[in-house]
N, C-alpha and C positions, 0 to 999 in steps of 0.2 A: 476668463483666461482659457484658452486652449490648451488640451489636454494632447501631451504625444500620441504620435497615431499608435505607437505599439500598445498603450495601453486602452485604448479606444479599442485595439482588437481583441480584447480578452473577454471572454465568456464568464458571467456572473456565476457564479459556486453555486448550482441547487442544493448540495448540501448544506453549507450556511445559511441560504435561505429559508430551508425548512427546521433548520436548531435555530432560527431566529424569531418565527415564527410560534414554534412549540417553548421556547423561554417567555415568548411572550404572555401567550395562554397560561402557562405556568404562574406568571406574576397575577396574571389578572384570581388566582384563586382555582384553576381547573386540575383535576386528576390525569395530567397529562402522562403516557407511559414514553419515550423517545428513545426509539431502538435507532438513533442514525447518527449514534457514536463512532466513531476509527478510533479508540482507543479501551484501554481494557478499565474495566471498573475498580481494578485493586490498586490499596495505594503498592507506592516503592518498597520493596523489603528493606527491612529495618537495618540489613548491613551497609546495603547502599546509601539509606540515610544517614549511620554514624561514620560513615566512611566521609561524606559531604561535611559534616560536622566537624571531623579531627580537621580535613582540610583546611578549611576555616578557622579552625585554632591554628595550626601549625603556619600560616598566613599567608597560605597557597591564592592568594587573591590577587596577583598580579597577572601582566599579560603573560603570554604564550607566545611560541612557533605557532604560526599562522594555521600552519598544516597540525596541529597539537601536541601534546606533549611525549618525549619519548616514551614513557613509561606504559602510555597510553595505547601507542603504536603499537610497541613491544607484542600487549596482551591480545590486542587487535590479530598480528601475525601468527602467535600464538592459537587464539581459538581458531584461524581458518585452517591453521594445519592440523589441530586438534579432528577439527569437525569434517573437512572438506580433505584432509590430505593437500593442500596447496601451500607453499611456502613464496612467500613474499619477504621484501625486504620493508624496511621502516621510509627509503624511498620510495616505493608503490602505494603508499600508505595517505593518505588526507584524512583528519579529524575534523568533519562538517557540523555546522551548527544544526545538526536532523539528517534526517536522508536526505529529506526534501530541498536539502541546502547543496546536499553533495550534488544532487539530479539538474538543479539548477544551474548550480557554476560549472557541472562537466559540460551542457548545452551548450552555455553562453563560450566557453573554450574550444569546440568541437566545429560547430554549424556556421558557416557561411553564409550570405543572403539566398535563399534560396534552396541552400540543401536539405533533403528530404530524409523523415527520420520515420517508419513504420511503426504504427503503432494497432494494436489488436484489439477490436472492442470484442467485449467491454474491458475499459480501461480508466483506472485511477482519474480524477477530473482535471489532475495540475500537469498530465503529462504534454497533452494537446498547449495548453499555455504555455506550460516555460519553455516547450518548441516554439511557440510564436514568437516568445518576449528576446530571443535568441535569433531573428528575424527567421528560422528555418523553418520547413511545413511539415507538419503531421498530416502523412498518409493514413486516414484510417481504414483500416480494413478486417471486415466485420468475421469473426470467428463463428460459429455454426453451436448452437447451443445443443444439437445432437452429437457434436463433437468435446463436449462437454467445455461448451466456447473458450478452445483452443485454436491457436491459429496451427495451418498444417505447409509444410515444406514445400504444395503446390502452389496456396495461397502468397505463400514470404516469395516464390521470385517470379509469382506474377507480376506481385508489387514492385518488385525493382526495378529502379531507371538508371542512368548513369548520374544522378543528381542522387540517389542515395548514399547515407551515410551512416545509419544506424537503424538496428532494430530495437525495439524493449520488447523483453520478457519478464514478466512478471509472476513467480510461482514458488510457493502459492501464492494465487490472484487476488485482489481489491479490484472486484466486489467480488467475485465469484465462489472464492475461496478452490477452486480448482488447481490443481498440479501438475507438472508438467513430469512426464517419465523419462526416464534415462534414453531409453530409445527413439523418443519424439523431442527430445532435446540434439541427440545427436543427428539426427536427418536434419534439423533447423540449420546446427552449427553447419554442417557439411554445407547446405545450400550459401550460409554465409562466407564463408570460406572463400568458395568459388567466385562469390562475387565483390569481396574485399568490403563486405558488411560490418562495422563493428556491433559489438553485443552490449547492451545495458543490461545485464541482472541484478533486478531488484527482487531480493532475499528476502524482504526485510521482515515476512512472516513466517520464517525457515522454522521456528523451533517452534512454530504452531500448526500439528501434526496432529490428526487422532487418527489415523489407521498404520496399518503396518509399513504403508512404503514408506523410505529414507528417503529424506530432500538429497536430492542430485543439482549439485552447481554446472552448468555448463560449461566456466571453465576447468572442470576435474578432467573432462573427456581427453584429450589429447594436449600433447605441446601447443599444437596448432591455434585451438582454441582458447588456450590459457591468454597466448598472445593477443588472440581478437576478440578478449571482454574486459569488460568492466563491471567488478562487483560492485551495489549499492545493500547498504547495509547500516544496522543501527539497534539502539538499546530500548527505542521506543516501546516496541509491542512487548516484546520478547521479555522485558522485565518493568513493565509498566512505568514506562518512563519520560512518556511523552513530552510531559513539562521539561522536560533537563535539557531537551535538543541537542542530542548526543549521534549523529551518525557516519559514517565514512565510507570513502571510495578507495576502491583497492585493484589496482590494472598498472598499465604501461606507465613506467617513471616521467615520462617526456608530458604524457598529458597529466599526469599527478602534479608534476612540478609545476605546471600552468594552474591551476585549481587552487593551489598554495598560492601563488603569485595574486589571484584574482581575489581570492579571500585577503589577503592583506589588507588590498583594499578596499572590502566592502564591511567585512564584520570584526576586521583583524586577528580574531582566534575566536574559538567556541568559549563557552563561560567556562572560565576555569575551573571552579567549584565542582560543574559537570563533569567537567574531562575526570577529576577524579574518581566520582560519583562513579561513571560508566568504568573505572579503570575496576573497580571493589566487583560491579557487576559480571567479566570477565576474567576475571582470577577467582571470586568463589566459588562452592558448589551450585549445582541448578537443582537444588532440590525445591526453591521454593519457586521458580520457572515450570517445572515438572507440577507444583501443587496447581499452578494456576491454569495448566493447561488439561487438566484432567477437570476442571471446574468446567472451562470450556465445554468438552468433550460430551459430559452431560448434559448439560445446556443447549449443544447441536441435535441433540440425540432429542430432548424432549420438544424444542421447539417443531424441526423439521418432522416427525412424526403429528406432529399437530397440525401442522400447515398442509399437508400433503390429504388432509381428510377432508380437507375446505372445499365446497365444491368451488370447479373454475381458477384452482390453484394449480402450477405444477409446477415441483420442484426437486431438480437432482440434489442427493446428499452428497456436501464439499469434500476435499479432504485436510484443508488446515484453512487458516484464517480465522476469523470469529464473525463471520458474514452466511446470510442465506441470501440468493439470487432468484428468488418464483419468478415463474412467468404468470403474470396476469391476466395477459389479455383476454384470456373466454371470461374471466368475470368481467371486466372491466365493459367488454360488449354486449352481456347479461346485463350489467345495470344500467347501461342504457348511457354511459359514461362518451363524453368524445374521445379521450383519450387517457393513460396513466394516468397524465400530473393532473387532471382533474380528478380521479380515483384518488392518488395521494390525499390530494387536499380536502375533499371528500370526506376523507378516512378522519383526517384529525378534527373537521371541524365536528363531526358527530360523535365519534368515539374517542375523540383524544387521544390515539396512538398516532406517532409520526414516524414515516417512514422517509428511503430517499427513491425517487423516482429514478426509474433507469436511464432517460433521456439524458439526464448526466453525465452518465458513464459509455455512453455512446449504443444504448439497449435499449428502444423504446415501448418495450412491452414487459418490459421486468421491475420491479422492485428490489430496491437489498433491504434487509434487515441486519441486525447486530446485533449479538446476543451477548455483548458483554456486558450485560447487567442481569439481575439476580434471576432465579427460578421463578420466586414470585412474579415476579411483573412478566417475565414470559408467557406463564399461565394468564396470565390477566388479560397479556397485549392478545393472546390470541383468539382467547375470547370475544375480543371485542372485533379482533377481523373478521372471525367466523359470524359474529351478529351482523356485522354492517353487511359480508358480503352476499346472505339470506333474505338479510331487509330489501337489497335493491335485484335477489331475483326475477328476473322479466317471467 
């Protein structure tokens, strides 16, 4: 049986494939350490859980508004004008099965055959897909890792054609963990403006922070820009919440209400259980959000300090996320390696640490690591980088 072409054109996940790989090793018996998690290692706080619980007593188990529930909305508009100063109506609002869900259906709503959506490497691995799967094309265009791989206002409209139709920004970044500033946000939005660009801000590591500067949304900056974005956002990282599939998009009512429409008919509403779940997460305090990001914090602090003594490593420190981004490549030439993904691979079959190679993220001389998992296996994982990348000095 033939296989649609759309899906013919989709690029296989190296990160799946290297947690498929490192589950494997895992079964067969090995001290595998796998830093090339996207999600945080703690479970759900415990009010989120009894909040999913009453739910389910109280017999919240039926469908929903496609778009989810008011209540849910409500809290949603609530924290951006909490955190962002922006006021939204419960119109602007869609409650997506993830972000991932929101990013997807806003594409398939948005892109025409052929329109062109900029995208920055290094960049998340689903964003180039679900432009394809949407028939439109990712432009990618590669960010300068001396720029702390940001894209910059000269690069965004060299890239533009008159087939353009969006940019993504992502910040802080997957994989980078990099941040975008108020004032290299507003030079972006300005050039988008000019050229009737809309904006995908994807937040969704916003309250994953360890230095002073404050996350800046792009649409705070002006009227202007409020109008030409679209927030993507969600409970996943922010409160460990992956499993729940809780995320939404927050922009122009006209393409909101299309999203809604399109969700009806694919997922019909997010699991209701969840919508609750994330309703408990956005109305309590963040004090156990705040615990876990100071766990983090550590965690960056002692990996990145380690990694940075390796010879043939270099690596800027991020400023949110739960990602490191090294560049490899003088080890990777030192061991005599052809390229990263053989270094990756390399890596786990000897030492049994797994990494994700950067070729996926559109970087191919980098690595990301993830550091959401414990102290100990940090010290461990890096022990065994530091051996393996000794062992294959030339």
């Amino acid at each position: 049986m033939e296989l649609a072409q759309r899906v013919q054109a989709l690029t296989p996940s190296t990160t799946l494939a290297i947690t498929a790989k490192a589950k494997a090793l895992k079964a067969e018996g090995h001290d595998v350490i796998g830093l090339g998690a996207g999600e945080p290692d703690f479970n759900t706080p415990s009010y989120i859980l009894d909040a999913a619980k009453r739910a389910m007593d109280e017999g919240m188990t039926k469908y929903t508004p496609a778009g989810g529930v008011p209540e849910l909305k409500n809290s949603i508009t609530a924290k951006l004008k909490r955190d962002q100063d922006l006021t939204y109506t419960n119109e602007q609002i869609i409650v997506t099965t993830g972000a991932k869900h929101a990013l997807f259906t806003l594409f398939q709503v948005l892109l025409n055959k052929g329109d062109e959506v900029i995208v920055p490497a290094p960049y998340w691995v689903s964003y180039p897909e679900q432009i394809k799967l949407a028939e439109g094309t990712p432009v990618i265009v590669s960010a300068e890792e001396s720029n702390d791989f940001k894209l910059t206002p000269e690069q965004l409209k060299e890239a533009i054609t008159p087939k353009t139709k969006a940019v993504i920004i992502n910040s802080p970044s997957n994989p980078t963990g990099m941040m975008y500033s108020e004032s290299e946000l507003k030079a972006l939005g300005e050039v988008c403006l000019e050229h009737d660009v809309l904006i995908v801000s994807d937040e969704i590591y916003e309250k994953l922070i360890y230095t002073n500067e404050k996350h800046v949304s792009v649409a705070q900056l002006s009227k202007e820009l409020y109008d030409q974005t679209i927030i993507i956002n969600g409970v996943s990282k922010s409160h460990s919440m992956t499993g729940w599939r809780i995320g939404f998009a927050a922009g122009n009512k006209t393409v909101i209400k299309a999203m809604s429409n399109m969700a009806s008919h694919s997922t019909s509403n997010p699991t209701t259980i969840a919508q609750y779940a994330a309703l408990a997460a956005y109305t309590a305090s963040e004090e156990k959000v705040d615990e876990m990001k100071e766990a983090f914090k550590e965690r960056l602090d002692v990996l990145h300090k380690r990694l940075v003594q390796i010879p043939g490593v270099n690596c800027a420190k991020p400023s949110g996320a739960f990602y490191l981004f090294p560049n490899v490549k003088e080890a990777v030439e030192q061991g005599g390696f052809e390229n990263v993904d053989a270094w990756v691979k390399a890596l786990l079959d000897e030492e049994k640490v797994a990494l994700v190679p950067g070729s996926g993220f559109g970087s191919p001389d980098n690595v990301r690591l993830s550091y959401a998992t414990s102290l100990d296996q940090l010290e461990k994982a890096a022990d065994r980088i530091e051996r393996f990348v000794n062992k294959h000095q030339s």
